[in-house]
Phi, psi and omega in degrees: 000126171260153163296150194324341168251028180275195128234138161283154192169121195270128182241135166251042179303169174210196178283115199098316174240116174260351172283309182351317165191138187205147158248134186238127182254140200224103155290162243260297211303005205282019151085348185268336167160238181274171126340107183223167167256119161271146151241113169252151186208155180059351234078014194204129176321150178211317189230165232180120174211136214207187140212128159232136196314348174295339182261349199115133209277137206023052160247123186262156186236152176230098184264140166238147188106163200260336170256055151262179198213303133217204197251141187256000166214191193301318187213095173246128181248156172200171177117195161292046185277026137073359165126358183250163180239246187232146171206108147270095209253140187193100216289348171249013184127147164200186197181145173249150146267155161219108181242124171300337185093261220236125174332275191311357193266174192290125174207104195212162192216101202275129137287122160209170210240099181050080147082347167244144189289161198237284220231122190236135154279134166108225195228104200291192195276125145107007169272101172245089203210182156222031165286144162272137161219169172221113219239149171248106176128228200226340181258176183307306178273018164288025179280139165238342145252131186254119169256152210221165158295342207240254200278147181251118179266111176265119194260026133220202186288176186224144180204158212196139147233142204102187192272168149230135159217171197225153161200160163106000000 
């Protein structure tokens, strides 16, 4: 049992290393931020379990990768992942959802360049429709395309070389 600014922490050492793997719990009082669970392997924070007042009060978060300090959304990867990611795999099928709740609610699959967004996909917060767009940067009026049920609209300019054609 630790004191209120401590950690509790189990070491998986060797000779040399003491560190090596370990799981460590860091109280509220350690001055570093909420109560989170370390995991280390090889030598490197590898998993993270935290709750933070940004999710609510018992709601949990999971960072994974080594350069987090702690995870800011449900599931946050970060670190040095060399070009990897998310990989879902399945010998019958596999599939990602994003279901919004509600027409106004938030459902979007963002791209961005150091924290900011260049390309936002889906339906941003404050669209109250159940059309897809596609925007460039993060609020409502960057849309250059709307897909509609009935119609598809490109809400900029368009340039081309070669035929275009149209029907319908």
């Amino acid at each position: 049992i630790a004191a209120d600014n401590r950690k509790s922490q189990l070491h998986f050492g060797r000779s040399g290393s003491i560190d090596q793997g370990s799981i460590k719990y860091l109280h509220h009082g350690n001055g570093s931020g909420p109560d989170k669970m370390i995991f280390r392997v090889s030598g490197s924070n590898v998993v993270t379990f935290s709750n933070p007042p940004s999710l609510g009060s018992s709601r949990g978060a999971i960072g994974v990768g080594g350069d987090h300090n702690y995870p800011t959304d449900y599931f946050h990867a970060q670190g040095s992942l060399s070009g990897k990611g998310l990989m879902l795999s399945s010998s019958n099928g596999t599939g990602i959802t994003i279901d919004r709740g509600t027409n106004g609610a938030l459902g979007t699959l963002k791209f961005n360049t150091d924290q900011t967004t260049d390309w936002t996909l889906g339906n941003i917060n404050g669209e109250s429709d159940n059309n897809f767009y596609i925007y460039n940067g993060a609020s409502t009026g960057d849309k250059h395309i709307s897909l509609t049920p009935t119609s598809t609209n490109f809400l900029t300019s368009i340039s081309a070389s070669g035929n275009i054609t149209a029907s319908g």
